[in-house]
C-alpha positions as CSV (number, residue, x, y, z in Angstrom):
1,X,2.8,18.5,-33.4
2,X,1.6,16.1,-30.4
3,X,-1.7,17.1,-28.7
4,X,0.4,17.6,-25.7
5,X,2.7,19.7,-27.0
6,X,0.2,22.7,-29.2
7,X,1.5,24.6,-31.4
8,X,0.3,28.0,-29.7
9,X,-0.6,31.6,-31.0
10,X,-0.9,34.2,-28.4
11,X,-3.1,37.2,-30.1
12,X,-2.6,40.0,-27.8
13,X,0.7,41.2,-25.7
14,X,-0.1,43.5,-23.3
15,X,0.0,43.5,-19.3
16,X,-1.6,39.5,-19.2
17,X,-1.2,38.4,-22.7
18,X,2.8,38.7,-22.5
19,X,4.2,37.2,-19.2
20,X,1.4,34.2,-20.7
21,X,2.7,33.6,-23.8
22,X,6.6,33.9,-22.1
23,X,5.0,31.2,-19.4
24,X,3.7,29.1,-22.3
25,X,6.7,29.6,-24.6
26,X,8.5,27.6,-21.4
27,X,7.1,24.3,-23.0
28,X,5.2,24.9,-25.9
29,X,6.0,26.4,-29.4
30,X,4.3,29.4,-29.1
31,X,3.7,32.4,-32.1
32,X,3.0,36.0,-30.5
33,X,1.2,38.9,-32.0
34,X,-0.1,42.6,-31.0
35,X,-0.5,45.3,-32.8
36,X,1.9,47.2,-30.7
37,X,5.9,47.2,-32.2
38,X,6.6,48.0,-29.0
39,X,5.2,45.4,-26.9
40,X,6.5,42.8,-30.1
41,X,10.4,43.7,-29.7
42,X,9.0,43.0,-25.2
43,X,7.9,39.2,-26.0
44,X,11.2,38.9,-29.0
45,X,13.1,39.7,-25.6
46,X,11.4,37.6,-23.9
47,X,11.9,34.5,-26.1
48,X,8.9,34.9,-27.2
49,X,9.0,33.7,-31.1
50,X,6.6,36.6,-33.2
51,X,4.8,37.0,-35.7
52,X,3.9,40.0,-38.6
53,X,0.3,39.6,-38.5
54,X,-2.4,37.7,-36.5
55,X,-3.5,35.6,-39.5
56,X,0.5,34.4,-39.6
57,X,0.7,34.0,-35.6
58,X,-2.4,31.3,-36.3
59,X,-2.1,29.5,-39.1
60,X,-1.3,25.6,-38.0
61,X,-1.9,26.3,-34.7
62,X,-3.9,23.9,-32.6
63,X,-4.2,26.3,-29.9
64,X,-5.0,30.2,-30.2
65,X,-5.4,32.6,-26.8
66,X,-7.1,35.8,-27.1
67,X,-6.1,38.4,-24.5
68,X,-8.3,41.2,-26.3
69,X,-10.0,44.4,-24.0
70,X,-13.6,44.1,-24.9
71,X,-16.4,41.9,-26.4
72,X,-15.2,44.6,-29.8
73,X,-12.0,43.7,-30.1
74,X,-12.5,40.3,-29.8
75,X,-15.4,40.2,-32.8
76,X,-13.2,42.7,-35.2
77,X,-10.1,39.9,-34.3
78,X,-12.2,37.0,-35.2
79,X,-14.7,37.9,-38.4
80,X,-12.6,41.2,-39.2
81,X,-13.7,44.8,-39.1
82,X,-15.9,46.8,-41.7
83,X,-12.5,48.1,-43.3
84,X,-10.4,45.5,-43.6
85,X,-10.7,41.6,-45.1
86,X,-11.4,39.8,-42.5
87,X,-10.1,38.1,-39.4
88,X,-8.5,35.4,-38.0
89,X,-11.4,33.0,-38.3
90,X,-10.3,32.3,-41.9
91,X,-7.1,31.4,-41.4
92,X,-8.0,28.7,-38.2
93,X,-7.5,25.2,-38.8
94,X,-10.1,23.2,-38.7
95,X,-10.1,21.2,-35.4
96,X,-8.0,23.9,-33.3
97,X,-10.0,26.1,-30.4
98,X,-9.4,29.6,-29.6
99,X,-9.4,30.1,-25.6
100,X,-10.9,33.3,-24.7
101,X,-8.9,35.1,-21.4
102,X,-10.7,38.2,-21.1
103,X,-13.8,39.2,-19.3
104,X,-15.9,40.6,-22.3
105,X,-19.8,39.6,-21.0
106,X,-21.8,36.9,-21.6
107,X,-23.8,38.9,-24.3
108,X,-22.8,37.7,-27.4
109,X,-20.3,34.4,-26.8
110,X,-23.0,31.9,-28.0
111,X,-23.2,33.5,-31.3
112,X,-19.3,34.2,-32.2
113,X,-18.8,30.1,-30.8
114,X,-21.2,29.4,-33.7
115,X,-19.8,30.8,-35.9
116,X,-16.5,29.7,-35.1
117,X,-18.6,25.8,-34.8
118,X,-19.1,26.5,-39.0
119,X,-15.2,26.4,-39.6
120,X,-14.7,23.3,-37.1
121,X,-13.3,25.5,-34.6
122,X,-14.3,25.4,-30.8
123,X,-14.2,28.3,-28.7
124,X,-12.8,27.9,-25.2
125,X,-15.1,30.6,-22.7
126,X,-11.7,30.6,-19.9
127,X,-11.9,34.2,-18.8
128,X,-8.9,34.1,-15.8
129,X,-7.7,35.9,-13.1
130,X,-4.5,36.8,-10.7
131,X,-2.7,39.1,-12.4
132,X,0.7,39.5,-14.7
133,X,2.8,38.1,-11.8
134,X,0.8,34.8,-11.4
135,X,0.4,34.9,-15.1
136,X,4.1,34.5,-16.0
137,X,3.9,32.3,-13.0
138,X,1.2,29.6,-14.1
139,X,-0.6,30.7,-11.0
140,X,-3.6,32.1,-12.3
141,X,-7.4,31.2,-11.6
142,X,-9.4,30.0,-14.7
143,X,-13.0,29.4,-14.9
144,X,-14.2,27.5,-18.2
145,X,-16.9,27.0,-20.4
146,X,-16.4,24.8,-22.7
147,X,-17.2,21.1,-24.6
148,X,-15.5,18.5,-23.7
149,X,-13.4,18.0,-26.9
150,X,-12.6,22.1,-26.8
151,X,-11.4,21.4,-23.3
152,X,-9.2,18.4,-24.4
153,X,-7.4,20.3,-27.1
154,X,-6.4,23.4,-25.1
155,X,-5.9,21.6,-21.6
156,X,-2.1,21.6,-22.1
157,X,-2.2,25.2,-22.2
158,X,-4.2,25.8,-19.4
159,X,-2.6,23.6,-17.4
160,X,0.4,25.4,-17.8
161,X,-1.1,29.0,-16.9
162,X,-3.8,27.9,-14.2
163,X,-3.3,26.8,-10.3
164,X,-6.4,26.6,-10.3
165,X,-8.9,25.2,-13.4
166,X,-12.8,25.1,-12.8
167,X,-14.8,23.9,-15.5
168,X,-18.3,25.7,-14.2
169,X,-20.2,24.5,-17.9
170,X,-20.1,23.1,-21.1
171,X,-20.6,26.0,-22.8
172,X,-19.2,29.0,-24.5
173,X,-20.7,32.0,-22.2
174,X,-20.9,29.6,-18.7
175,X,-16.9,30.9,-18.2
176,X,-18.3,34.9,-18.5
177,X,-21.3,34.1,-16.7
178,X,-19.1,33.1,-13.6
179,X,-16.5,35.8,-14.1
180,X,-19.5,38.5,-13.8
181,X,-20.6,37.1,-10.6
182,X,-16.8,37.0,-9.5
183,X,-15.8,41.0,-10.9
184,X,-18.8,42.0,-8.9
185,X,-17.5,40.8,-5.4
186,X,-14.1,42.2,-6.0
187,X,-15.1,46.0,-7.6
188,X,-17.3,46.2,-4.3
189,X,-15.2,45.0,-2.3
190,X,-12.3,47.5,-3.5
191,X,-14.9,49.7,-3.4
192,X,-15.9,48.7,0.2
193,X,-11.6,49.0,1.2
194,X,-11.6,52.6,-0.5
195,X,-14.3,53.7,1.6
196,X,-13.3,52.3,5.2
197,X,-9.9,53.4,4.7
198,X,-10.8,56.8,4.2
199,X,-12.6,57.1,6.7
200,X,-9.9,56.0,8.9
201,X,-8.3,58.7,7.4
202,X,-10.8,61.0,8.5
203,X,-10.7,60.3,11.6
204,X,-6.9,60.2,12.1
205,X,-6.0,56.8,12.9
206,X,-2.7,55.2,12.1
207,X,-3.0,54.1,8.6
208,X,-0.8,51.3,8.4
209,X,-2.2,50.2,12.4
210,X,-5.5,50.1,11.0
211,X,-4.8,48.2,7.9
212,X,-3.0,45.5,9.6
213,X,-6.0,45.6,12.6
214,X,-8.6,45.5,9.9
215,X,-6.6,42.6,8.3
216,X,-6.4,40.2,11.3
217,X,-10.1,40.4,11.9
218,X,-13.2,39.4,10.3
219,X,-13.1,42.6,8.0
220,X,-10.7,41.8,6.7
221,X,-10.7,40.5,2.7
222,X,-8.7,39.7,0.1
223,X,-8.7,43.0,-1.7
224,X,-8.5,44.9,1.7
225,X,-5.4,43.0,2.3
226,X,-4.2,43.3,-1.5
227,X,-5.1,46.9,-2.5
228,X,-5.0,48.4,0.8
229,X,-1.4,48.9,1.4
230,X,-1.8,50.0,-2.0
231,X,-4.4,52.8,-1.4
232,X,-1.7,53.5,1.3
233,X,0.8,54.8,-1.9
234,X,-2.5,56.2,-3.8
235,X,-1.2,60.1,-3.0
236,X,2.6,59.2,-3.3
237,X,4.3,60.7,-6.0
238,X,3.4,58.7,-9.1
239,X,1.4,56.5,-6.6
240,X,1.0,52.8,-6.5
241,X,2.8,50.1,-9.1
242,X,0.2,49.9,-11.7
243,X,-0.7,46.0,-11.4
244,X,-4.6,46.2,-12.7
245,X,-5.8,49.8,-14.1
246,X,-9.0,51.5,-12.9
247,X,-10.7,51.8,-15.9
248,X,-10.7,47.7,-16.0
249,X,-13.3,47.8,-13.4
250,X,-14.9,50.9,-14.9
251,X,-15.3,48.0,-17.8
252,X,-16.2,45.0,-15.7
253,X,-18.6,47.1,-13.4
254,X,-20.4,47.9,-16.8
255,X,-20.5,44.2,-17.6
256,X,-22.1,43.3,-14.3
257,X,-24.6,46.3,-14.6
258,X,-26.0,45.1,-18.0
259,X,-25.7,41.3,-17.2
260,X,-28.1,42.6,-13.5
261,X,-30.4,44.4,-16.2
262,X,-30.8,41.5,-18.4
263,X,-31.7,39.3,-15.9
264,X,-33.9,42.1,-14.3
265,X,-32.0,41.6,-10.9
266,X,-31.0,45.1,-8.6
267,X,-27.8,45.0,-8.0
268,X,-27.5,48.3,-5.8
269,X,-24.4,48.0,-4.2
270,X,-22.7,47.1,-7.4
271,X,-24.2,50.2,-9.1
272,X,-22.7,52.2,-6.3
273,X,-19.1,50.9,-6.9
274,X,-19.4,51.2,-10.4
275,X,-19.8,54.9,-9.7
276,X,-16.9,55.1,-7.6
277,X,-15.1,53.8,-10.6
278,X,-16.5,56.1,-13.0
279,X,-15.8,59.2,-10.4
280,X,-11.9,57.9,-10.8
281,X,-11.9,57.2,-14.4
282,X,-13.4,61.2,-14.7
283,X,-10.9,62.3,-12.5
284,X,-8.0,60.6,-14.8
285,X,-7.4,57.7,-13.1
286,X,-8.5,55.0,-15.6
287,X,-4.3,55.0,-16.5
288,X,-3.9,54.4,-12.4
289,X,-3.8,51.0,-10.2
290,X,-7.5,50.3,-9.7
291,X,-6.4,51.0,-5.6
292,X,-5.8,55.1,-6.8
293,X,-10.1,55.0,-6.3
294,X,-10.0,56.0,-3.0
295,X,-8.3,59.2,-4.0
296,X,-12.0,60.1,-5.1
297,X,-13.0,60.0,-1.5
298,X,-9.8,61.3,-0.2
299,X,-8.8,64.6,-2.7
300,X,-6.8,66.1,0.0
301,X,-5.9,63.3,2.3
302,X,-4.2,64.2,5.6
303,X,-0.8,65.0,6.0
């Protein structure tokens, strides 16, 4: 298979991993694989071509993305769990790189990129954002950290799923580091919409006046302008379209948090979003669009 051309396994096909691998599958021979019959028969559907394990999905691929939930998943994917025989790290071909698309932390991504360096693999550190819209799209924001050669081999893949690429290191853990920074400003800053919405609420102004006020001034932001019309649904019935769940910030909150600690930084006003978050996730919203937070503030909103 040409170098521009990859032969490409998508491990993982849920909300991002799908419309990716049906973006990629556009170009590129691409092999899917979740766990989930269900979300299988979605990318078959799709055109998506699929595979019965993760170990077939990557075997002679040059290229393998890893849409996985947590730094857990991804280490029980790539060296196998304590009950079962292993992961996909044995059946890589020497030479191929596996990109990593999900935030999962910094702690930890120099170690598994060794370890994947031992079998002649590289690890891509490409952690993305923009949603499953802009990810069937190739409109999606990717930070990278990666070596040069690891950035050569999966470039045709990312070029196909980012509108914007910036390669912010050289190495596996630079792409996280960036992403924590980046999942800090936007959890406060949902955080921050939540807040000044409700209390626009509370003091009986026009909801959809003061959104669109708040908008064409210096207030404004992208994730007031995003989630707020959404925040605007949160006490509909069945509330907003779920485009990025709550308990994904509960997650990357968390990641900031211990990266802050590590680095022996305060981080206050992350701390205090992160709570938010939590407050939602105990009041079962984790399921909900990350926007349904300012229902914590506002339990019985208005009529």
């Amino acid at each position: 298979m040409s170098t521009s051309t990859p032969t490409t396994a998508v491990i993982g096909l849920g909300a991002m991993g799908l419309p990716m691998a049906t973006r990629l599958a556009s170009a590129l021979p691409v092999r899917g694989y979740d766990i989930s019959a269900a979300r299988l028969e979605l990318a078959a559907r799709a055109g998506v071509t699929t595979a019965g394990s993760a170990a077939d999905a990557v075997r002679g691929a040059q290229v393998v993305l890893v849409a996985v939930r947590n730094a857990a998943q991804l280490d029980a994917l790539l060296f196998g769990g304590a009950d079962d025989d292993g992961g996909i790290a044995d059946h890589l071909d020497a030479g191929s790189a596996v990109v990593l698309t999900s935030t999962v932390g910094t702690d930890g991504i120099a170690e598994l990129a060794a370890r994947l360096a031992e079998r002649d693999v590289d690890l891509v550190d490409a952690p993305l954002s923009g949603g499953p819209a802009r990810a069937g799209a190739g409109d999606l924001l990717v930070v990278v950290g990666a070596t040069e050669r690891a950035r050569a081999t999966a470039a045709p893949v990312l070029d196909l799923l980012a509108s914007t690429l910036t390669v912010v290191g050289d190495a596996p853990g630079d792409g996280q580091a960036l992403k924590t920074v980046n999942q800090l400003l936007c959890g406060v800053h949902i955080a921050a919409a939540a807040e000044a919405l409700a209390l626009a609420d509370a003091l009986g102004l026009d909801r959809e006046r003061t959104l669109e006020a708040l908008n064409a001034g210096a207030a404004g932001s992208f994730m007031l302008g995003n989630r707020g019309p959404r925040m605007l649904q949160a006490h509909d019935d069945g509330g907003a379209e779920v485009l990025s769940r709550l308990d994904i910030f509960v997650k990357d909150l968390g990641i900031v948090g211990d990266a802050a600690r590590r680095a022996h930084l305060a981080a206050p006003v992350a701390a205090a979003a992160e709570q938010l978050f939590l407050l939602g996730e105990a009041a079962g919203l984790g399921e909900s669009d990350d926007s349904a937070v300012i229902r914590v503030l506002t339990p019985q909103r208005r009529s």
